[in-house]
DSSP file (Angstrom, degrees, kcal/mol; ACC not computed):
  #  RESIDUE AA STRUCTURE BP1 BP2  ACC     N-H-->O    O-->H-N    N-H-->O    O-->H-N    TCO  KAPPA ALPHA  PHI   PSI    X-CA   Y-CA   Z-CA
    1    1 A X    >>        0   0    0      0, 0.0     4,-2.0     0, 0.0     3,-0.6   0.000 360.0 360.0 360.0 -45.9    5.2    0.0    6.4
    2    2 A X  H 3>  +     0   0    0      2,-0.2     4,-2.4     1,-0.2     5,-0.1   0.755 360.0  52.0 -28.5 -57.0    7.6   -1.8    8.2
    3    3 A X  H 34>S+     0   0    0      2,-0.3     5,-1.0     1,-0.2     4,-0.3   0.423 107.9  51.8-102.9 -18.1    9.9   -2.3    5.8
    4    4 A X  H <45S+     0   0    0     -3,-0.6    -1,-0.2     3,-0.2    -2,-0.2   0.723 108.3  59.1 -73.4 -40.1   10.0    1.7    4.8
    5    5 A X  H  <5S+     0   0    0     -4,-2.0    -2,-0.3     1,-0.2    -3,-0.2   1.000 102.6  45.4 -60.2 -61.7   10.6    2.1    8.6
    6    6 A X  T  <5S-     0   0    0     -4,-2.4    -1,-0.2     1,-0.1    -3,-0.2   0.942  88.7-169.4 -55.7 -41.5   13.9   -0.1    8.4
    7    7 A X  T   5 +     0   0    0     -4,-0.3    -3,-0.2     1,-0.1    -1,-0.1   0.992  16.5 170.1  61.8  46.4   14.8    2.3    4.9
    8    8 A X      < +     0   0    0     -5,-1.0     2,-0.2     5,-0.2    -1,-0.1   0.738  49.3  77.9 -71.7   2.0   17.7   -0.5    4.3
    9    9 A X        -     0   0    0      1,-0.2     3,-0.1     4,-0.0     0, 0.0  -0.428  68.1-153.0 -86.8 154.5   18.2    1.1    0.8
   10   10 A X  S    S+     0   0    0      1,-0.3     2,-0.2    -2,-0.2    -1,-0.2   0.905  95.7  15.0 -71.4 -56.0   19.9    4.4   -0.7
   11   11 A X  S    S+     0   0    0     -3,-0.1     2,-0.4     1,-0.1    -1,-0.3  -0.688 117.9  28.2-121.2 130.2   17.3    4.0   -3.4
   12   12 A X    >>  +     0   0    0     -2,-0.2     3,-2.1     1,-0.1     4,-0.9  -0.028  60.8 133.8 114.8 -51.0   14.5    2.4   -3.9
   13   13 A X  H 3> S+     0   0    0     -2,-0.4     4,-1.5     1,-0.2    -5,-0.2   0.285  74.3  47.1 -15.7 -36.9   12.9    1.8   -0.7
   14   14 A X  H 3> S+     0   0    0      2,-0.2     4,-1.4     3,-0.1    -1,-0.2   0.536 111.8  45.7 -92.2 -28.9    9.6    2.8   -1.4
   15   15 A X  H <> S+     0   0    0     -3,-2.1     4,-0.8     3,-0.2    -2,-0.2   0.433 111.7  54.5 -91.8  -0.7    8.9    0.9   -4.8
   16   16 A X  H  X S+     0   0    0     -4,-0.9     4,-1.6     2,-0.1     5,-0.4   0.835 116.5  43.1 -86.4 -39.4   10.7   -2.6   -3.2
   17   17 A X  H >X>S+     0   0    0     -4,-1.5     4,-3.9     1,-0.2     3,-1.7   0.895 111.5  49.6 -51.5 -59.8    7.8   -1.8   -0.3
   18   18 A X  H 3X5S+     0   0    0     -4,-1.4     4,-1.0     1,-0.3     3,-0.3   0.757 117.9  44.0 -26.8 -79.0    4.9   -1.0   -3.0
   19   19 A X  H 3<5S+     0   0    0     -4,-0.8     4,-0.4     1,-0.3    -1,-0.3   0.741 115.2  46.6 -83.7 -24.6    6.0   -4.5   -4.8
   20   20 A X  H X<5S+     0   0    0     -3,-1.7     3,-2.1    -4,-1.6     4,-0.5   0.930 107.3  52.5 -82.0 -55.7    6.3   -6.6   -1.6
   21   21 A X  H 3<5S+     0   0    0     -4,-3.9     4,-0.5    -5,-0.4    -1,-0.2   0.861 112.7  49.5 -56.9 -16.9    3.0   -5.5    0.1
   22   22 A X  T 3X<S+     0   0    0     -4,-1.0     4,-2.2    -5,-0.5    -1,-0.2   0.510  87.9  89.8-106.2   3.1    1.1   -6.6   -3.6
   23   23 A X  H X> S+     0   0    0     -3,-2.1     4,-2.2    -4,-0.4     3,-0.7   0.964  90.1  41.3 -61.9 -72.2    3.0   -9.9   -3.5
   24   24 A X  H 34 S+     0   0    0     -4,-0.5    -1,-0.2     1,-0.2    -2,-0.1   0.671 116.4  43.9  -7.6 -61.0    0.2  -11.5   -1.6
   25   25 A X  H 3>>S+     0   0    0     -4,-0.5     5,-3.1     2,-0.3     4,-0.6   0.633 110.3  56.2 -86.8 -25.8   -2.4  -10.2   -3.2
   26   26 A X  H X<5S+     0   0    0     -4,-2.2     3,-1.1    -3,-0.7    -1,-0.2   0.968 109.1  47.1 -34.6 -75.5   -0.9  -10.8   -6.1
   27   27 A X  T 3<5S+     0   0    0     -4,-2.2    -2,-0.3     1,-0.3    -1,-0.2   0.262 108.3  57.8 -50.7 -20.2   -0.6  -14.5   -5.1
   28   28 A X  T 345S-     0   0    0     -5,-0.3    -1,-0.3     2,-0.1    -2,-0.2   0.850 122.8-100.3 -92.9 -34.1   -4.0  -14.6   -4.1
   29   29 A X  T <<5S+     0   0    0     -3,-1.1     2,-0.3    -4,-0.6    -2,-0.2   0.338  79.7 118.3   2.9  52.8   -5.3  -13.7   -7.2
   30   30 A X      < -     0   0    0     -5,-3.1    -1,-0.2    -8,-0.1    -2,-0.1  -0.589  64.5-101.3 -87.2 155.4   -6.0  -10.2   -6.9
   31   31 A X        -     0   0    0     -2,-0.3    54,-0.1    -3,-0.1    -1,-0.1  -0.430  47.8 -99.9 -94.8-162.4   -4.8   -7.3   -8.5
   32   32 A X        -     0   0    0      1,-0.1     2,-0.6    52,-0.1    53,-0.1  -0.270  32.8 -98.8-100.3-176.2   -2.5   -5.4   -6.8
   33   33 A X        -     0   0    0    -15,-0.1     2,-0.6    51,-0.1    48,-0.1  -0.895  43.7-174.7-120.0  93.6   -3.3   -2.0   -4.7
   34   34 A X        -     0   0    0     -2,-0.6     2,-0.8    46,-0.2    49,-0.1  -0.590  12.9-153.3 -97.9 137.5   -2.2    0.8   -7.3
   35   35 A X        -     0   0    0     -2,-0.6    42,-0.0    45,-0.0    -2,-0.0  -0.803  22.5-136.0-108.7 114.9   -2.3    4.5   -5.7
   36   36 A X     >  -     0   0    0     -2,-0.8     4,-0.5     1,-0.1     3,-0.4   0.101  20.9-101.2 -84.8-166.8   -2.9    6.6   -8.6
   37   37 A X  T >4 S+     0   0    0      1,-0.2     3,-0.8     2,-0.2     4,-0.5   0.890 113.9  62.7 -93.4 -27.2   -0.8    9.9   -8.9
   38   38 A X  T 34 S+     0   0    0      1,-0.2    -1,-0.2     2,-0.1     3,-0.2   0.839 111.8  43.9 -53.5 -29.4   -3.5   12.6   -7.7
   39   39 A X  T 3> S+     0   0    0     -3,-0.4     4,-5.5     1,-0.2     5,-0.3   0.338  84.7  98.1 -88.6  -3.8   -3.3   10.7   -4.5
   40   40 A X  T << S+     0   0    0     -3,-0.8     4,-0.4    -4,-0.5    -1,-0.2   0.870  79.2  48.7 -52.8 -37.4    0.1   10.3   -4.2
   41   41 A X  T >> S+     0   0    0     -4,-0.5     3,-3.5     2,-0.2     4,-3.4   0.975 104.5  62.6 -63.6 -44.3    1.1   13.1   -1.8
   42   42 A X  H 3> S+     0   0    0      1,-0.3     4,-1.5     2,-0.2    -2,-0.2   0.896 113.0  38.4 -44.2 -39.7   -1.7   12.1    0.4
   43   43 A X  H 3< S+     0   0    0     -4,-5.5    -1,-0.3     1,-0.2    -2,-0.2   0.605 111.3  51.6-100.0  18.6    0.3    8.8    0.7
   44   44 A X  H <> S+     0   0    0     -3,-3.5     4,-0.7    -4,-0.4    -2,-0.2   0.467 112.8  57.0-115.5 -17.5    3.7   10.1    0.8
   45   45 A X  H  X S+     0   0    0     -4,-3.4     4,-2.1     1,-0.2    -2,-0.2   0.844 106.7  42.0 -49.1 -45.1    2.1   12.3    3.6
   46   46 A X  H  < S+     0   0    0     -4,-1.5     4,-0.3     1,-0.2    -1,-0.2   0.398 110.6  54.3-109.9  16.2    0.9    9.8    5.7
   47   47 A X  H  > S+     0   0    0     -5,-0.1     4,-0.8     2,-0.1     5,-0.3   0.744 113.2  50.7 -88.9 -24.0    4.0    7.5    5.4
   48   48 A X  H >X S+     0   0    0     -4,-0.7     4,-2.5     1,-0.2     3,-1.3   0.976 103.9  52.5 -80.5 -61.5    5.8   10.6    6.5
   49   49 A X  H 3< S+     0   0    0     -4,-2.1    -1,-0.2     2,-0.2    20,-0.1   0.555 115.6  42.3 -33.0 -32.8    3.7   11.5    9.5
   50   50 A X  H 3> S+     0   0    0     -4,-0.3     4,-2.3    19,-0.2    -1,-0.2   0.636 109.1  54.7-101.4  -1.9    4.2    7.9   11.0
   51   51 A X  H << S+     0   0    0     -3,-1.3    -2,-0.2    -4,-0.8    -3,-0.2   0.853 120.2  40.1 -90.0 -36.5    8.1    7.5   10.2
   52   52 A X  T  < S+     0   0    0     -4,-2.5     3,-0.2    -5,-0.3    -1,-0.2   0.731 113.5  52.5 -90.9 -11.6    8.1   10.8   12.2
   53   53 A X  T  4 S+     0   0    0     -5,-0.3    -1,-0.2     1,-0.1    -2,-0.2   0.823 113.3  38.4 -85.0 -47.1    5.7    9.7   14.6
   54   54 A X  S  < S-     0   0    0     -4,-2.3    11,-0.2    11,-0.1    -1,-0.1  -0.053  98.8-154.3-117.2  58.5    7.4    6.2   15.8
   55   55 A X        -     0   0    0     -3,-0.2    -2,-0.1    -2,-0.1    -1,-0.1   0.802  38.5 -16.1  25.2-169.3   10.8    7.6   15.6
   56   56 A X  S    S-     0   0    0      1,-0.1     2,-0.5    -4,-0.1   -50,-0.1  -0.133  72.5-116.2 -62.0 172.4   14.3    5.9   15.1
   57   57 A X        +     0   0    0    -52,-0.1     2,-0.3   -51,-0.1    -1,-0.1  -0.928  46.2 172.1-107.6 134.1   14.1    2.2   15.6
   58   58 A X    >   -     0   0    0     -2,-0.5     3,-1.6     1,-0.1     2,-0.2  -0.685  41.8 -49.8-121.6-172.5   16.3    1.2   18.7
   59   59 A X  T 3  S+     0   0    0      1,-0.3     3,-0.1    -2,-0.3    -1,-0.1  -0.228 119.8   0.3 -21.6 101.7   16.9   -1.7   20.6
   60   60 A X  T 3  S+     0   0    0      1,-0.3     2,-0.3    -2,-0.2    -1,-0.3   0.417  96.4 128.5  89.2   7.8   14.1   -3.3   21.7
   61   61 A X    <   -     0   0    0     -3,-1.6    -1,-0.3     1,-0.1     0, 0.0  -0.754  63.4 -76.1-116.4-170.1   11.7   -1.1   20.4
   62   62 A X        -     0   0    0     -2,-0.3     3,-0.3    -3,-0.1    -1,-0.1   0.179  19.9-153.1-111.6 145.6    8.3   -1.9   18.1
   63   63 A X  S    S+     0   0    0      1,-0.3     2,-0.3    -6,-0.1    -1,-0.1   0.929 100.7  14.9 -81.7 -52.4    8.6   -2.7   14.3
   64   64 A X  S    S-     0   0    0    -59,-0.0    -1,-0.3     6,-0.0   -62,-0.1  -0.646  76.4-174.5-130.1  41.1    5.2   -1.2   14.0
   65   65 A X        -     0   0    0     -2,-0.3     2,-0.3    -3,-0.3   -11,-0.1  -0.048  40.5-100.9 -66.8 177.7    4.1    0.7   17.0
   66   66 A X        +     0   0    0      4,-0.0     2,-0.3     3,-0.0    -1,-0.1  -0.664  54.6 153.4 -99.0 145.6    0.0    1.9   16.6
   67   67 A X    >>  -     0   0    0     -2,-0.3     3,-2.1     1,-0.2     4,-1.1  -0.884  54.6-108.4-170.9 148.7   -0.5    5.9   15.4
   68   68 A X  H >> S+     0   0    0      1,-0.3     3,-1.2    -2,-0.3     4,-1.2   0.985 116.9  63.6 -60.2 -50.1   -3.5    7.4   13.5
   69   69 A X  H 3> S+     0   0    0      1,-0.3     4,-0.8     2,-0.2    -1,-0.3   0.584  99.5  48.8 -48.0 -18.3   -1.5    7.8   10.5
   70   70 A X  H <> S+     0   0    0     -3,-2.1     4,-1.0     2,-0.2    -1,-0.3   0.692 115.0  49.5 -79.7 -35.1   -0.9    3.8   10.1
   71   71 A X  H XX S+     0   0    0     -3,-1.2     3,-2.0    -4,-1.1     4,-1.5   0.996 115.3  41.5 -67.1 -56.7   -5.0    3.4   10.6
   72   72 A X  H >X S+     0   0    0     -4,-1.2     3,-4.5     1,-0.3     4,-0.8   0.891 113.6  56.8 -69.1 -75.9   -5.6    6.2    7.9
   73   73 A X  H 3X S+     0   0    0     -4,-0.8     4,-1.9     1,-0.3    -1,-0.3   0.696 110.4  48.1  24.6 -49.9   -2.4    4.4    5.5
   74   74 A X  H <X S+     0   0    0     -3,-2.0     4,-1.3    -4,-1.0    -1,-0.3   0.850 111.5  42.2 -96.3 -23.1   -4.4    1.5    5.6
   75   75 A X  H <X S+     0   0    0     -3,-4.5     4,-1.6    -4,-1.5    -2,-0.2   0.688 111.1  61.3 -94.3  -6.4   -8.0    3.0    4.7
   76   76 A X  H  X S+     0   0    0     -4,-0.8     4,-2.5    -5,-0.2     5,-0.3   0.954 116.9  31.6 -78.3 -66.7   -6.1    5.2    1.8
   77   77 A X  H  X S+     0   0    0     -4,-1.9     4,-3.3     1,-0.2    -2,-0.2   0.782 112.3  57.8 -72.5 -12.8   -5.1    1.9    0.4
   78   78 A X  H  X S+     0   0    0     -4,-1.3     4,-1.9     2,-0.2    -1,-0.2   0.825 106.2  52.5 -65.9 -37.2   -7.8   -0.1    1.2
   79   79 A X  H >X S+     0   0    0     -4,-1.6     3,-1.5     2,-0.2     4,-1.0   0.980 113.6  46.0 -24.5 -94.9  -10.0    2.3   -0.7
   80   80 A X  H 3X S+     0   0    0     -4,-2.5     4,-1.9     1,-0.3     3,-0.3   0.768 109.0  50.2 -35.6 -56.6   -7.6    2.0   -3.7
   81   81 A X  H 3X S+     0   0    0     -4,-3.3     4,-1.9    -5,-0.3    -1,-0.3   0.843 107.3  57.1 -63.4 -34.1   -7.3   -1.4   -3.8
   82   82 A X  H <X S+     0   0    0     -4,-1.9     4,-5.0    -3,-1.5     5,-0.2   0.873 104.0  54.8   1.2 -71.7  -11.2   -1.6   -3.7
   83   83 A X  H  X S+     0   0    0     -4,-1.0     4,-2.1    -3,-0.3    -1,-0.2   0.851 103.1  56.4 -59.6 -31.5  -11.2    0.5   -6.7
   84   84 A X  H >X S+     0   0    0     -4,-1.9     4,-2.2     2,-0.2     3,-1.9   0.990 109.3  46.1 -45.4 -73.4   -8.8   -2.1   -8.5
   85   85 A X  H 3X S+     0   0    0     -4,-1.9     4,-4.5     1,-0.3    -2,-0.2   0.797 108.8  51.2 -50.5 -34.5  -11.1   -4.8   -8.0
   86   86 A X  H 3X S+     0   0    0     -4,-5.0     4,-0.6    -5,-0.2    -1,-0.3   0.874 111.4  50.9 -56.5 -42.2  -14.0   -3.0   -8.9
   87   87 A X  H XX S+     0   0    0     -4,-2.1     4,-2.2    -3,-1.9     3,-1.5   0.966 113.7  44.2 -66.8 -79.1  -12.1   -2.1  -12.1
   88   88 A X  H 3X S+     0   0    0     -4,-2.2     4,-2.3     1,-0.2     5,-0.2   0.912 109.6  55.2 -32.6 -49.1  -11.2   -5.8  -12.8
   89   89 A X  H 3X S+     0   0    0     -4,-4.5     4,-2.0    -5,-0.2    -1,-0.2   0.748 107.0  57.3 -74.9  -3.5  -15.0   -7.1  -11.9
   90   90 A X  H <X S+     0   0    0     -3,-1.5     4,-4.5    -4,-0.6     5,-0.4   0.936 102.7  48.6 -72.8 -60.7  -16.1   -4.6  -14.7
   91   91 A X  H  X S+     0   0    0     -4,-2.2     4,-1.0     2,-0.2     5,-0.3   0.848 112.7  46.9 -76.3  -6.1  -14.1   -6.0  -17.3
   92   92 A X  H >X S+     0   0    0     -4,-2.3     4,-1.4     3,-0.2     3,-1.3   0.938 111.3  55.8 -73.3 -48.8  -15.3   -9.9  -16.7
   93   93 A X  H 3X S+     0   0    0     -4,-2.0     4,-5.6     1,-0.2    -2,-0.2   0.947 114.0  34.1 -43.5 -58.4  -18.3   -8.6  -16.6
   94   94 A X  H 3X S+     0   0    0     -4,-4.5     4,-0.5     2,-0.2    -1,-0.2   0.824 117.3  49.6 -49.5 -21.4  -17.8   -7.1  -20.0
   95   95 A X  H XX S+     0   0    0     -3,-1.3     3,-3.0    -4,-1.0     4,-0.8   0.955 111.1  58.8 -95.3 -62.4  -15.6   -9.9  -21.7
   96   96 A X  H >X S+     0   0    0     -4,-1.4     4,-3.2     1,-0.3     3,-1.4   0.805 103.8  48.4 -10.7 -73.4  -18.6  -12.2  -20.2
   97   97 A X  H 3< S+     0   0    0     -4,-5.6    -1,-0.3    -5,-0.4    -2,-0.2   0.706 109.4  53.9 -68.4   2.7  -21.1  -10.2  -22.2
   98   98 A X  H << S+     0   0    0     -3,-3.0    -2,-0.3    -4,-0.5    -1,-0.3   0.754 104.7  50.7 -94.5 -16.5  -19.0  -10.6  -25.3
   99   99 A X  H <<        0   0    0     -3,-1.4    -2,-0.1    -4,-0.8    -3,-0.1   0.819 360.0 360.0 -85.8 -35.4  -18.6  -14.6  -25.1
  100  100 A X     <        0   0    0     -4,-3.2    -1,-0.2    -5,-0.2    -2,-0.2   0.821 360.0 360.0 -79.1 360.0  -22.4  -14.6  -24.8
């Protein structure tokens, strides 16, 4: 979210965030937090709603200030990422019953 606020691109911004926020989880070994397309305005909504909510960034103020629209951001994707993992523990389960 942060890193959408600063917008240091022409271009691009929003797929370097997407790839930076799944490095972690990546790295953890998780799969990553995909937002599928049906939901996609819902999250291009609520990125929009908080860049317009915690206004330009000036001198000395918050990378991240708090607004309902960063809590609801976070359950959108928590959700989704959810669903990844749920999607991943299905197919060990499956490749599981094929070794036995």
């Amino acid at each position: 979210m942060v890193f959408v606020r600063i917008h240091p691109f022409f271009d691009g911004n929003g797929r370097m965030a997407r790839l930076i926020a799944n490095l972690p989880v990546l790295s953890a070994g998780f799969p990553p937090i995909l937002v599928p397309i049906f939901r996609r305005a819902d999250y291009i909504d609520l990125l929009w709603r908080y860049q317009n909510a915690g206004g330009r960034i000036g001198g000395g103020s918050r990378l991240l200030p708090p607004h309902s629209a960063l809590r609801e951001f976070e359950s959108l994707l928590l959700e989704k990422w959810q669903k990844s993992t749920s999607l991943v523990e299905e197919a060990r389960q499956l490749a599981r019953k094929r070794q036995a």
